[in-house]
Kinemage of the C-alpha trace (Angstrom):
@kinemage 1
@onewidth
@group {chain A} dominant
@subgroup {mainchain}
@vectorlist {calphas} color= white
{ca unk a 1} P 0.000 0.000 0.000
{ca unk a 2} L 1.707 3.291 -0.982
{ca unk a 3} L 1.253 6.875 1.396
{ca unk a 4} L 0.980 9.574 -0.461
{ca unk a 5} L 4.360 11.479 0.213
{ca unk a 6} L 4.536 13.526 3.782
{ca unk a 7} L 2.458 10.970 5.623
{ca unk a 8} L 3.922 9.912 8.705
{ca unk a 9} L 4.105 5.621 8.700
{ca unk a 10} L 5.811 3.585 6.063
{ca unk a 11} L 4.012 1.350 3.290
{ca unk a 12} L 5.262 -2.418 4.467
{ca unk a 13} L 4.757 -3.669 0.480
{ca unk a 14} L 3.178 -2.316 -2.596
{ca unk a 15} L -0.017 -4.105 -2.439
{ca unk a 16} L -0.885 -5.036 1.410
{ca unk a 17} L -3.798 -6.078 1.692
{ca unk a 18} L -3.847 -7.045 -2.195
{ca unk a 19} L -6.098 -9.951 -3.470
{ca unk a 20} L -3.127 -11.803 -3.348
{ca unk a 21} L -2.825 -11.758 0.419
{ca unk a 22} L -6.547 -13.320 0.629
{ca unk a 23} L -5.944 -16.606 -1.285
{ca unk a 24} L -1.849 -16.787 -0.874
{ca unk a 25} L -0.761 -20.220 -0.400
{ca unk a 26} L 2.365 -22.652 -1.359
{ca unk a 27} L 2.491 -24.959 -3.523
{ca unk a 28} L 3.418 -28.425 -3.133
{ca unk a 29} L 6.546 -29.402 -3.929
{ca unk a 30} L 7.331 -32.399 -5.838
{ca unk a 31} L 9.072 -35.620 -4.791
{ca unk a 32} L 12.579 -36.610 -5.555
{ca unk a 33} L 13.666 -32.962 -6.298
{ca unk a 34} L 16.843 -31.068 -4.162
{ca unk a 35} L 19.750 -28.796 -5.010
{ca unk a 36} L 23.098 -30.088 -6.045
{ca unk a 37} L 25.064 -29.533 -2.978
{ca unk a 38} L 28.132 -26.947 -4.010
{ca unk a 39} L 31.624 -29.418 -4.003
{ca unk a 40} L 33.825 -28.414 -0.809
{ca unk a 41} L 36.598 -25.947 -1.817
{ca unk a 42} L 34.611 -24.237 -4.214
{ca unk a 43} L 36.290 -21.298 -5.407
{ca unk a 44} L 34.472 -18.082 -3.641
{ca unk a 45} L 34.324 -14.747 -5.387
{ca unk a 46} L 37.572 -13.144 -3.397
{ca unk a 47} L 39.626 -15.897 -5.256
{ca unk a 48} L 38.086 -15.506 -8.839
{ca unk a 49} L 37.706 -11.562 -8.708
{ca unk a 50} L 41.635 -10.934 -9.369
{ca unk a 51} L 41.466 -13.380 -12.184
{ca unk a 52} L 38.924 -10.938 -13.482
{ca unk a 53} L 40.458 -8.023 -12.548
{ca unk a 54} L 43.581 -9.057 -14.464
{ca unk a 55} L 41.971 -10.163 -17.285
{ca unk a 56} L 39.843 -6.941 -17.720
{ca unk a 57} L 42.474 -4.456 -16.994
{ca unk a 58} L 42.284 -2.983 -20.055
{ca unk a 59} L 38.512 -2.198 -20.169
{ca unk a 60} L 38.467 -0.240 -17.176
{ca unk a 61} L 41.216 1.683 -18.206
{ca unk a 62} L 39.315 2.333 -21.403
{ca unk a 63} L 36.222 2.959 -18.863
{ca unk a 64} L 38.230 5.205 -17.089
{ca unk a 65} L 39.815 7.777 -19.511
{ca unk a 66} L 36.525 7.729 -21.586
{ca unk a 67} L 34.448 9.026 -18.095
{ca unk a 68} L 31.403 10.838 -19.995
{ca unk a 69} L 31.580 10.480 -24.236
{ca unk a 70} L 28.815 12.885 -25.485
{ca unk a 71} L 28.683 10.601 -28.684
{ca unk a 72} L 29.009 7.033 -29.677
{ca unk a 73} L 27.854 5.140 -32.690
{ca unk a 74} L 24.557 3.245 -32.789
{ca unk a 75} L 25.928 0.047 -31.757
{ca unk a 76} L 27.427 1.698 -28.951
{ca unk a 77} L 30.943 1.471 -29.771
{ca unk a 78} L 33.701 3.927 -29.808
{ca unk a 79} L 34.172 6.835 -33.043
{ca unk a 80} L 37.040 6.725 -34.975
{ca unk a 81} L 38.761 9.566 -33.431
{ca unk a 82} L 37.296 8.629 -29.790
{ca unk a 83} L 39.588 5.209 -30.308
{ca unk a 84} L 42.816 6.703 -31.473
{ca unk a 85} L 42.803 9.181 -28.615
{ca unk a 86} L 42.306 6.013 -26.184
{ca unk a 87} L 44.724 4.185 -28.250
{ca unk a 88} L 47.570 7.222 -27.931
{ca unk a 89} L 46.638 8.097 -24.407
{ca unk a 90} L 47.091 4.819 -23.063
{ca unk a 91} L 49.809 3.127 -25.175
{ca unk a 92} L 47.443 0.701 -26.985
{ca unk a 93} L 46.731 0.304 -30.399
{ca unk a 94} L 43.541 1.548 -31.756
{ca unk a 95} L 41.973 -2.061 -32.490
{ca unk a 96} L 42.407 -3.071 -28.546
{ca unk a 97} L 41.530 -0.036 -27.219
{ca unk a 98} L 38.014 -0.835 -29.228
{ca unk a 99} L 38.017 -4.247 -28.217
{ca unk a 100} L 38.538 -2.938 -24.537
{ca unk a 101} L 35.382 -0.771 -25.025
{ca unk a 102} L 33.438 -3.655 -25.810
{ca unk a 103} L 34.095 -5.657 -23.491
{ca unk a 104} L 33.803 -2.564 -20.614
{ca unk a 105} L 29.924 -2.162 -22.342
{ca unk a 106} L 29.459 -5.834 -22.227
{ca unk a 107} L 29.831 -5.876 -18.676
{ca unk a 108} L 28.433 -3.098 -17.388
{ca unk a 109} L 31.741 -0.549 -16.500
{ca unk a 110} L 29.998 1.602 -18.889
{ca unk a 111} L 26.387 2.433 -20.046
{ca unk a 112} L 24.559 4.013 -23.009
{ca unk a 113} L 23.384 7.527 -21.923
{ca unk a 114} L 21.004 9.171 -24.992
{ca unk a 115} L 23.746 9.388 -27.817
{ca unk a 116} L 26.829 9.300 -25.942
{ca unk a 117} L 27.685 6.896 -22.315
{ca unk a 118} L 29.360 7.485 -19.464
{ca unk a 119} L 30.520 5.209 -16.172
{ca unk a 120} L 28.448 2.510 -15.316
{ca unk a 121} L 27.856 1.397 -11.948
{ca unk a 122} L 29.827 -1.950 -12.145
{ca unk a 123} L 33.079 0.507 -12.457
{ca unk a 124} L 32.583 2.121 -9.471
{ca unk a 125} L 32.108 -1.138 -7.817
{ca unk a 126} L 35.333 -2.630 -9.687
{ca unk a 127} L 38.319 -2.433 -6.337
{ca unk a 128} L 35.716 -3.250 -3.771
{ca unk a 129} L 33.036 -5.515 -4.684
{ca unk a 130} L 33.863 -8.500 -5.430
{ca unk a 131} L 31.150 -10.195 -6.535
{ca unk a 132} L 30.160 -7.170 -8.685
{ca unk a 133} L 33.437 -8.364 -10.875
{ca unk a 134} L 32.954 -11.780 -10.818
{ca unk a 135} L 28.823 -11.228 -12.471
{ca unk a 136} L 31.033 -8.565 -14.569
{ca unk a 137} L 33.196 -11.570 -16.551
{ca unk a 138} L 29.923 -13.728 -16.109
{ca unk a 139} L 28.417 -11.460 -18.596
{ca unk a 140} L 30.971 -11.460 -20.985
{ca unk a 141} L 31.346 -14.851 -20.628
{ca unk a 142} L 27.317 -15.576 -21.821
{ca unk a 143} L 28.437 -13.265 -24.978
{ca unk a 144} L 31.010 -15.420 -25.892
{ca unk a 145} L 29.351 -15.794 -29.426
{ca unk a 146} L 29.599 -12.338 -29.878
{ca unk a 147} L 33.172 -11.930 -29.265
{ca unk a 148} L 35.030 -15.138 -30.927
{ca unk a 149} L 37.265 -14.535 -34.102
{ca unk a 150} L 35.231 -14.336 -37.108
{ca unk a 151} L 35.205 -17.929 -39.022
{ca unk a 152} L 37.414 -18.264 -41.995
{ca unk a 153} L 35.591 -17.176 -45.191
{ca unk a 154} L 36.221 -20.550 -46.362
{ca unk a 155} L 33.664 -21.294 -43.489
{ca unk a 156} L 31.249 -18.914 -43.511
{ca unk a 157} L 28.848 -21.013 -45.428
{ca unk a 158} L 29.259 -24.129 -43.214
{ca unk a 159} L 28.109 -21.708 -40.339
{ca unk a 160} L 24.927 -20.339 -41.728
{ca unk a 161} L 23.654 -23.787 -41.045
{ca unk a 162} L 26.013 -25.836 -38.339
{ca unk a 163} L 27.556 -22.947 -36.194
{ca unk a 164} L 24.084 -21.742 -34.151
{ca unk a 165} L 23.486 -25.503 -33.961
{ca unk a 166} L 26.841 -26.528 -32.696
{ca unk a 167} L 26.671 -23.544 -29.911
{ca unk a 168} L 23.390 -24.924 -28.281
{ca unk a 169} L 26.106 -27.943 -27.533
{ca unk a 170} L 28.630 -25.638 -25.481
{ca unk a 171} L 26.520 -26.652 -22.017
{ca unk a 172} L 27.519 -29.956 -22.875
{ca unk a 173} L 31.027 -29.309 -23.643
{ca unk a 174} L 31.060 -27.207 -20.717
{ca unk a 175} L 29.776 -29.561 -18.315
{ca unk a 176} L 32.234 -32.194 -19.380
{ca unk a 177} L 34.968 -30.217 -19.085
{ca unk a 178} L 33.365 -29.093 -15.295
{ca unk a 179} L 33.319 -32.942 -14.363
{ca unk a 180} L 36.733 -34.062 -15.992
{ca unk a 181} L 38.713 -31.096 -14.095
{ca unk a 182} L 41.747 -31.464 -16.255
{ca unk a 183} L 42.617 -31.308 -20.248
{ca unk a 184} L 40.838 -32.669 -22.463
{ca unk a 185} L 41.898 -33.698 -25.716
{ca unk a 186} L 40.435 -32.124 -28.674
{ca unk a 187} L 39.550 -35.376 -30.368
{ca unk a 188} L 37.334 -36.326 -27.300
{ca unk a 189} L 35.671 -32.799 -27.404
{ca unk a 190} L 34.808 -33.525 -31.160
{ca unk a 191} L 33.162 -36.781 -30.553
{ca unk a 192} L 31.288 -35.253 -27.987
{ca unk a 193} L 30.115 -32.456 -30.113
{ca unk a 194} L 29.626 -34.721 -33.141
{ca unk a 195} L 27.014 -36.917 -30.865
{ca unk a 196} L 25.328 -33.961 -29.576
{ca unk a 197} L 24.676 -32.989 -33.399
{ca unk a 198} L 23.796 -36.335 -34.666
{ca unk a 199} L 21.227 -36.779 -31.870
{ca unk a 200} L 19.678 -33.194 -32.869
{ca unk a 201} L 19.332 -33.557 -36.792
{ca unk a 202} L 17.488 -37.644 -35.919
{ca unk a 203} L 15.374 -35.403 -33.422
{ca unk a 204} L 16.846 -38.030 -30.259
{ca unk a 205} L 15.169 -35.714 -27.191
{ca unk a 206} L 17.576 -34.395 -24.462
{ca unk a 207} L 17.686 -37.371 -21.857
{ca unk a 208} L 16.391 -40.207 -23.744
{ca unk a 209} L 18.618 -42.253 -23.227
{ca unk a 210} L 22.683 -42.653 -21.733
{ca unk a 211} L 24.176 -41.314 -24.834
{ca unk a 212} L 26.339 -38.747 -23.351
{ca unk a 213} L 28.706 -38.237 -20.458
{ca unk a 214} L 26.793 -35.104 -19.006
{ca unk a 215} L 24.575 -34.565 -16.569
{ca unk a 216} L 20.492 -34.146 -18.032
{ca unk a 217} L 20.967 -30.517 -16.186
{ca unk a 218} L 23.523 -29.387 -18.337
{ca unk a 219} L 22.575 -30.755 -21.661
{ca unk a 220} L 19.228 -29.123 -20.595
{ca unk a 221} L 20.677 -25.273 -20.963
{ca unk a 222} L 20.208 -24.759 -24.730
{ca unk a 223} L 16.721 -26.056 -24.848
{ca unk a 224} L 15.246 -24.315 -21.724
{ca unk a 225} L 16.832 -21.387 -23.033
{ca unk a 226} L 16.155 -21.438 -26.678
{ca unk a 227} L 18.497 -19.133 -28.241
{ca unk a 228} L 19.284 -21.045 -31.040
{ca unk a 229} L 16.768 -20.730 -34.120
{ca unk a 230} L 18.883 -21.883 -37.178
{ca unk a 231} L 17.426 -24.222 -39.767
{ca unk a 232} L 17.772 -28.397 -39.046
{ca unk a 233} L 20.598 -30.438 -40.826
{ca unk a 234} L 19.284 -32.789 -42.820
{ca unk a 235} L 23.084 -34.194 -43.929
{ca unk a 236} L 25.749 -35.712 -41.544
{ca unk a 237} L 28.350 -32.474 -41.630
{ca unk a 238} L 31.373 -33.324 -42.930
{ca unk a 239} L 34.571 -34.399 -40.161
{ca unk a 240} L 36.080 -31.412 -41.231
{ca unk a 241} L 33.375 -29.037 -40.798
{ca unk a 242} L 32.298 -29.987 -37.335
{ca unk a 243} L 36.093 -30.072 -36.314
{ca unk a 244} L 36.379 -26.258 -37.635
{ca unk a 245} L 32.914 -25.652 -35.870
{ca unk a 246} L 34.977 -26.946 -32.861
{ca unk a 247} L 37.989 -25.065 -33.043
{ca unk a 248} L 35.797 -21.957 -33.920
{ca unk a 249} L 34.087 -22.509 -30.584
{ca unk a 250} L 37.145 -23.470 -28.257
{ca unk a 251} L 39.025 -20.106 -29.741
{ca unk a 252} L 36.040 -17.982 -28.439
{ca unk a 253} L 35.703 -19.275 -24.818
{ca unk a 254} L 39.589 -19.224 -24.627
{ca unk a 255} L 38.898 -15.280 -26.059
{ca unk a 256} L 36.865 -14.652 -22.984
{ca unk a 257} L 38.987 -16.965 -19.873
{ca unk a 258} L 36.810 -19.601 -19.792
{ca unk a 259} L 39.455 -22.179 -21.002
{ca unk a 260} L 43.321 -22.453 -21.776
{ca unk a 261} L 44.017 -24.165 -25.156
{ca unk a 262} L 47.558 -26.348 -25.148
{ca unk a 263} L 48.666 -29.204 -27.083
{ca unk a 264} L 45.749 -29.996 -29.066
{ca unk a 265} L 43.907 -30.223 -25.375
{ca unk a 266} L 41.377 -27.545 -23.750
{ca unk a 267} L 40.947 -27.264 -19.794
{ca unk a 268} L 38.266 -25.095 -18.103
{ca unk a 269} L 40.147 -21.738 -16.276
{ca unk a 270} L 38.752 -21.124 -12.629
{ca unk a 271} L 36.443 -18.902 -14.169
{ca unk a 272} L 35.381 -21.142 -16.543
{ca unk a 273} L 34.618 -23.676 -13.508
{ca unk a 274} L 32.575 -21.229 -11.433
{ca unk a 275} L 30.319 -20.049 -14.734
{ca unk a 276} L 29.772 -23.752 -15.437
{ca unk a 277} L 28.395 -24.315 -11.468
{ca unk a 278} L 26.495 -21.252 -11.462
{ca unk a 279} L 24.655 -22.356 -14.989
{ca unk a 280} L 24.334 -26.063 -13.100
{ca unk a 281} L 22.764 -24.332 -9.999
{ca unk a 282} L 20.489 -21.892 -12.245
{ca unk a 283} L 19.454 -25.256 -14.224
{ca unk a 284} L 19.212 -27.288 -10.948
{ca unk a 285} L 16.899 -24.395 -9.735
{ca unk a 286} L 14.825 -24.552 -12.433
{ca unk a 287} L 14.596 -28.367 -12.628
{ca unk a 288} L 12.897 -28.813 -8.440
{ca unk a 289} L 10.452 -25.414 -8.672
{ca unk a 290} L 7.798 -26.949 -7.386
{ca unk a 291} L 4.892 -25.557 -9.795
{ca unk a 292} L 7.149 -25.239 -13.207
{ca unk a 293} L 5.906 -22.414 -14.731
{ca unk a 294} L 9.548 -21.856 -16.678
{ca unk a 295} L 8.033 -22.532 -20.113
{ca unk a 296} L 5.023 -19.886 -19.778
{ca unk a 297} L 4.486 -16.756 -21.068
{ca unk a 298} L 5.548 -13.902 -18.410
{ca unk a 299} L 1.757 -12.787 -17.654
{ca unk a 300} L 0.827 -16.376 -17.214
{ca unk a 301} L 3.673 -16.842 -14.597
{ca unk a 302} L 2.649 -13.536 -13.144
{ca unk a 303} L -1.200 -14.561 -12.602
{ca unk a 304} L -0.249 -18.135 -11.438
{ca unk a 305} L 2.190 -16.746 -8.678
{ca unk a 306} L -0.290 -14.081 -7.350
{ca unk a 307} L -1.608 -17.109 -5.675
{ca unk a 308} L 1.792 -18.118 -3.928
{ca unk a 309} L 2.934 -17.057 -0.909
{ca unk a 310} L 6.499 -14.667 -1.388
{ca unk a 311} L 9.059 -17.710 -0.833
{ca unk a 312} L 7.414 -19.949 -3.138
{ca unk a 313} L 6.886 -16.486 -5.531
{ca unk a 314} L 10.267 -15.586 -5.671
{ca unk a 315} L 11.413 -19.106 -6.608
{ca unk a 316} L 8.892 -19.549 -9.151
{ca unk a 317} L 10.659 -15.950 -10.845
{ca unk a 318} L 14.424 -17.246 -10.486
{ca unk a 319} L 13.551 -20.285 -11.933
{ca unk a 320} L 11.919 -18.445 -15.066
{ca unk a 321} L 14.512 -15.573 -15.053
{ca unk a 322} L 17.449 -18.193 -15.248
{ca unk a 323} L 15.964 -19.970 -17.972
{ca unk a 324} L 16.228 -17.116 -20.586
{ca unk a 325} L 18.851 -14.533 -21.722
{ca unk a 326} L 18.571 -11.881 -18.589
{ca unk a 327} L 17.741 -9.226 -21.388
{ca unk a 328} L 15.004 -10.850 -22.753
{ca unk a 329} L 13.098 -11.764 -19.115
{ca unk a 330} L 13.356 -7.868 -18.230
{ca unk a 331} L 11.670 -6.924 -21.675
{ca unk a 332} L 8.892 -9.988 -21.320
{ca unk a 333} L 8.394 -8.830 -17.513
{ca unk a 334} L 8.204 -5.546 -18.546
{ca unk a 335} L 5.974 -5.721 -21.542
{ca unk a 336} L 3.601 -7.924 -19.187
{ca unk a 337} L 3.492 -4.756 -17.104
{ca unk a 338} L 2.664 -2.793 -19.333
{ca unk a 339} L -0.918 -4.326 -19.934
{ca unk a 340} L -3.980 -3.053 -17.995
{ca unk a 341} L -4.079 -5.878 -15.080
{ca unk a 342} L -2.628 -3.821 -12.312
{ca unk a 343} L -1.909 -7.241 -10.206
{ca unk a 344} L 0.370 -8.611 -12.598
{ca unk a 345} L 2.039 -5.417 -12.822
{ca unk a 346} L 3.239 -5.058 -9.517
{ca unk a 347} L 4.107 -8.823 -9.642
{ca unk a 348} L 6.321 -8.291 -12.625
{ca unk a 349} L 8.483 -5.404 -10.601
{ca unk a 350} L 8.094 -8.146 -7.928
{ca unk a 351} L 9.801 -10.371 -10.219
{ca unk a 352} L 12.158 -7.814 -11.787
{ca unk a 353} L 14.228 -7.673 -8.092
{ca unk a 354} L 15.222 -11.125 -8.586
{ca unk a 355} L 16.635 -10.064 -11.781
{ca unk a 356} L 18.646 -7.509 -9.832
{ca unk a 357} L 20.995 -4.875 -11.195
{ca unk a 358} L 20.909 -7.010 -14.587
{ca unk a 359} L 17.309 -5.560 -14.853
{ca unk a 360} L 18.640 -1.637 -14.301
{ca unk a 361} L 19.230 0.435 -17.466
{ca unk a 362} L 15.639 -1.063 -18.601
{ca unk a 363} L 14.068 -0.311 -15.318
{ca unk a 364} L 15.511 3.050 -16.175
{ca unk a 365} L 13.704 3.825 -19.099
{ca unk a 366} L 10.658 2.835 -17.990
{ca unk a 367} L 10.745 5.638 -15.699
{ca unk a 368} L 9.511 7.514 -19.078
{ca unk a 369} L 6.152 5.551 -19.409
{ca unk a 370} L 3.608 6.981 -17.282
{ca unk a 371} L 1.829 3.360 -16.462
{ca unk a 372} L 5.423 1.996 -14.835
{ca unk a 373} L 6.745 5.138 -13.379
{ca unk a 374} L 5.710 5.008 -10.006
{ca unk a 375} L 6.741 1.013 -9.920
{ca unk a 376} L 9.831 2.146 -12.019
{ca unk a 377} L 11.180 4.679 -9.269
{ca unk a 378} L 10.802 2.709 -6.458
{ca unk a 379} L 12.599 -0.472 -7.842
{ca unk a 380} L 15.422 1.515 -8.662
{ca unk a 381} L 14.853 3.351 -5.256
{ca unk a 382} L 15.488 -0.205 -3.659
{ca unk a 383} L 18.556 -1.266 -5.946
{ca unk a 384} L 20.296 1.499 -4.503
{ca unk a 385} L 19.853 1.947 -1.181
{ca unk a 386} L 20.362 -1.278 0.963
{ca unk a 387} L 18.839 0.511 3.762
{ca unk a 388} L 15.459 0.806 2.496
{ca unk a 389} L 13.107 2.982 1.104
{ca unk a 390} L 10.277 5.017 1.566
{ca unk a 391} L 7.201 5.439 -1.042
{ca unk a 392} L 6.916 8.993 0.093
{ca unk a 393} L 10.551 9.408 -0.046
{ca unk a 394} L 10.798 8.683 -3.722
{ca unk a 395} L 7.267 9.522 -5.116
{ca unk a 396} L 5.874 13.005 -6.029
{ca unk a 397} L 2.326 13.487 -5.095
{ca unk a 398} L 1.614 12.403 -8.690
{ca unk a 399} L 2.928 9.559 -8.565
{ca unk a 400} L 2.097 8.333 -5.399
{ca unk a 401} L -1.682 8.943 -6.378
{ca unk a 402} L -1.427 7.320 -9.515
{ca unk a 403} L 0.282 4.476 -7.912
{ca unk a 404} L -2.631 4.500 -5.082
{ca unk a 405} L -5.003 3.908 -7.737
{ca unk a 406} L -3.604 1.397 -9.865
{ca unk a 407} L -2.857 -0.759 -6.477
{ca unk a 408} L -6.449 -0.383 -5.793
{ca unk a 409} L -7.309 -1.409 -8.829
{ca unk a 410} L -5.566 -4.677 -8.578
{ca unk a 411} L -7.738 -5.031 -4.982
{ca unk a 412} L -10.611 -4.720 -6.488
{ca unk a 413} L -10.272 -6.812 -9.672
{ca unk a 414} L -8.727 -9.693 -8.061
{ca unk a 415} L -9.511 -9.495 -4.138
{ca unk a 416} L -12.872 -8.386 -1.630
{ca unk a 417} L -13.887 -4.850 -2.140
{ca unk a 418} L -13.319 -4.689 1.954
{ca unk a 419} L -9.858 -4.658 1.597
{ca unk a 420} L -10.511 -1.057 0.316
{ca unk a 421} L -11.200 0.273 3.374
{ca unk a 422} L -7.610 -0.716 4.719
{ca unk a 423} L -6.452 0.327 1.674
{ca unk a 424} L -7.939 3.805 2.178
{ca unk a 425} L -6.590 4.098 5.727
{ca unk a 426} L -2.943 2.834 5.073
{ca unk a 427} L -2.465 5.131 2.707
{ca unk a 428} L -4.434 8.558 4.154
{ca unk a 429} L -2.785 9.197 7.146
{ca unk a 430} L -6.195 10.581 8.788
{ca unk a 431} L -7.073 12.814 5.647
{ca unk a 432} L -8.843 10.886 2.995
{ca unk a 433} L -10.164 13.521 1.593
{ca unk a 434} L -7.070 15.099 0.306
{ca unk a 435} L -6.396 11.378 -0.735
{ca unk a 436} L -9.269 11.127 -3.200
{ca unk a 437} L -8.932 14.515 -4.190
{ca unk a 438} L -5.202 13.660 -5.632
{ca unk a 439} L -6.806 10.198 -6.648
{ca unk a 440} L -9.275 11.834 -9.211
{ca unk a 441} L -6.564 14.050 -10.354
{ca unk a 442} L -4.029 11.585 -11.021
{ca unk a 443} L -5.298 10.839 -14.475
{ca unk a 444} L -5.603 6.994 -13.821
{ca unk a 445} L -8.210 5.503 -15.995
{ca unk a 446} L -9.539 3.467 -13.272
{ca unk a 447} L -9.772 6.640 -10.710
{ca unk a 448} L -13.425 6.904 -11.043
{ca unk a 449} L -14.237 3.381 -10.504
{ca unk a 450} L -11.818 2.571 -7.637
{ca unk a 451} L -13.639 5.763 -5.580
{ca unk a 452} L -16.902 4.498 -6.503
{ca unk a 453} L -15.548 0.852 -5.187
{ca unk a 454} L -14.674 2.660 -2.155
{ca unk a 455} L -17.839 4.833 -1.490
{ca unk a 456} L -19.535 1.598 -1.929
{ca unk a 457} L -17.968 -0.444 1.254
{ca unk a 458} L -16.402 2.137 3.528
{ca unk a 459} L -18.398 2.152 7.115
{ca unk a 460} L -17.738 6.344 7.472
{ca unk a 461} L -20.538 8.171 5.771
{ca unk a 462} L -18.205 10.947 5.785
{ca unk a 463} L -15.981 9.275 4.041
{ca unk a 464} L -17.492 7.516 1.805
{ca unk a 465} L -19.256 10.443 0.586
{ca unk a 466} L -15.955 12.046 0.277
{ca unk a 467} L -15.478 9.356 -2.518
{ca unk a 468} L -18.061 9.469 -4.236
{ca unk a 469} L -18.044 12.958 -4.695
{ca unk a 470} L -14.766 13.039 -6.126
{ca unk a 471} L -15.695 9.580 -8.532
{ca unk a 472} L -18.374 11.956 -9.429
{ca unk a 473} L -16.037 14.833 -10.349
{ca unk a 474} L -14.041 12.224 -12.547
{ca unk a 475} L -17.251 11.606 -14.552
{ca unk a 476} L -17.715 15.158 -15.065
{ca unk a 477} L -14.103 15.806 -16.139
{ca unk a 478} L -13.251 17.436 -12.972
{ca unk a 479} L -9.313 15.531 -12.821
């Protein structure tokens, strides 16, 4: 329940009192599922963060001298000019000092500010956080696609078709290389990617049967994720092809630190070990949710969680944020709160913190729609200051109102039109009149019936007329 700003007692939630609080419950888990216990010795993130830090020296110094560029092209990338003064100023030539900028906007030491970008809060973060650097590599680990050498032209053909295909095999690669904790030949690697792409083009299903080394978690990945759209092989690929395929993909993880490449043999780094575990654990989390709602559409999660109680809630969304690109669950979460159920749009913010900072620079511009402001502001509100936050801290009248209304809307739409009375009083402080009066001004399309709702079921005559002459005023065009 949101105050409007100068009220004197805090909002405990968003929507107390919601429909959601009148039919929570938790689900039932299913048997036989549990968490992969974490091996003993496990690497923890003050071990892995100077591997990081080494390995990404160069992008925060790019990060660094850049500070705020008033321009950068469309993809984001540094001008022409912009990379030979980097280059000159700090002694590198002007192809790394553009590779360095990619890989600071890949993870986050920079960010895209209108035309130009500026320091990003990852970089601020960089000496003393770290955990902030280890989820920095993380993310330029997962664009590992993006930053391998460019195939031979000789092969460009061959990966139209095979490349995309051979990449939703990397989990399984991975994983292998995870369990074996050595080198690996590259000969075993290739009969291991060769199977993986024989049982795809006969349309074998992940798991059928013990045809590969790997754990059904990891060869899971690709398909729960489904980034990979390329056209089916109808042919066996050539030895030679898959075996370039290979060596394409090998280069690009080495490219990043996931692996070392020596003698014709490839062996996951320490980084490389702690990205496969996390994917494991993100796969494992997905695989015992108790309800599985990982392969719905984000409003159909939304609605089903509104019944669960917040542990079970907040599993369900980590489950179904972990199974999809990080950029495209913000987009579907936000695009599902965009729509005109005001339940699921709190839920989706709801679901958004378990995306975390990943979920920021979107968050951000939502701040410019007028339906996820108020949402919008406080999320970011809460990213930034561990110590809490206050609606009436971070909301202008406006938007308190508006946000007033559109949590009441979600009351009465999905909960008992009593709860409006509580709903009135939490968020009033003792003048409800001055409440309604902002409500029928805050341009909410559901103003006038929400104060008819309330003039309806509140027990003060006073009150309630209070409402209803301000739903009134909304018919008339008063707001």
């Amino acid at each position: 329940m949101t105050r409007l700003p100068g009220t004197a007692r805090r909002a405990d939630s968003a929507i107390q009192g919601s429909p959601a609080a009148a039919r929570r419950r938790t689900p039932q888990p299913k048997p036989g599922r549990g968490r992969v216990p974490v091996p003993d010795g496990f690497p923890a993130p003050a071990e892995l963060a100077p591997l990081a830090r080494r390995m990404l020296a160069d992008a925060v110094r790019v990060a660094r001298w850049a500070g705020e560029l008033g321009e950068v092209d469309k993809r984001g990338e540094l001008l022409p000019d912009d990379a030979r003064a980097a280059g000159l100023a700090l002694a590198m030539t002007v192809g790394a000092a553009a590779k360095a900028w990619g890989q600071a906007l890949q993870i986050g030491l920079v960010e895209l500010r209108d035309s130009g970008a500026g320091p990003g809060w990852r970089l601020h973060a960089w000496e003393h956080d770290d955990e902030a650097v280890v989820r920095g590599w993380s993310a330029l680990f997962d664009a590992w696609t993006l930053l391998a050498p460019v195939p031979p032209a000789a092969m460009r053909g061959v990966f139209a078709v095979l490349a995309g295909q051979a990449v939703d095999q990397a989990p399984q690669l991975l994983s292998f290389l995870h369990l074996v904790d050595g080198p690996v030949p590259d000969s075993e690697l290739l009969e291991l990617l060769k199977r993986g792409l024989d049982e795809r083009r006969v349309g074998v299903a992940v798991g059928a049967g013990p045809l590969s080394p790997v754990p059904h978690a990891a060869s899971a990945v690709s398909a729960v994720r489904g980034t990979c759209r390329e056209p089916q092989i109808d042919t066996l690929p050539s030895a030679g092809d898959v075996a370039a395929v290979l060596d394409w993909m090998l280069d690009g993880l080495a490219a990043v630190g996931a692996l070392t490449r020596q003698d014709e043999a490839a062996e996951l780094s320490p980084l490389g070990h702690w990205a496969v575990r996390a994917k494991l654990e993100e796969i494992c989390t997905v695989a015992q949710t108790a309800a599985g709602h990982i392969e719905q559409s984000a409003p159909e999660l939304l609605s089903a969680c509104a019944d669960y109680s917040p542990g079970p809630a907040r599993a369900e969304y980590r489950a179904w944020v972990a199974a999809r690109p990080a950029d495209r669950a913000v987009a579907e979460l936000l695009d599902a709160a965009r729509g005109e159920d005001a339940l699921v749009r709190g839920l989706a913010f709801e679901a958004l913190r378990v995306a975390g900072r990943t979920a920021e620079a979107a968050v951000r511009g939502a701040v410019e729609e007028s339906v996820l402001r108020p949402y919008a502001l406080l999320w970011l509100a809460e990213q930034l200051d561990e110590d809490g936050v206050s609606p009436a801290d971070v909301l202008g009248a406006e938007d308190a109102a508006w946000l007033w209304v559109d949590t009441a809307a979600a009351v009465l739409d999905h909960g008992e039109t009593g709860l409006l009375v509580g709903h009135v009083e939490g968020a009033s402080a003792g003048e409800p009149v001055r409440l309604f009066n902002r409500a029928r001004q805050s341009g909410h399309p559901r103003a006038a019936s929400v104060l008819t709702a309330v003039a309806g079921v509140h027990p003060d005559p006073a009150v309630a007329r209070a409402a209803r002459r301000s739903a009134f005023s909304v018919h008339r065009g008063g707001a």
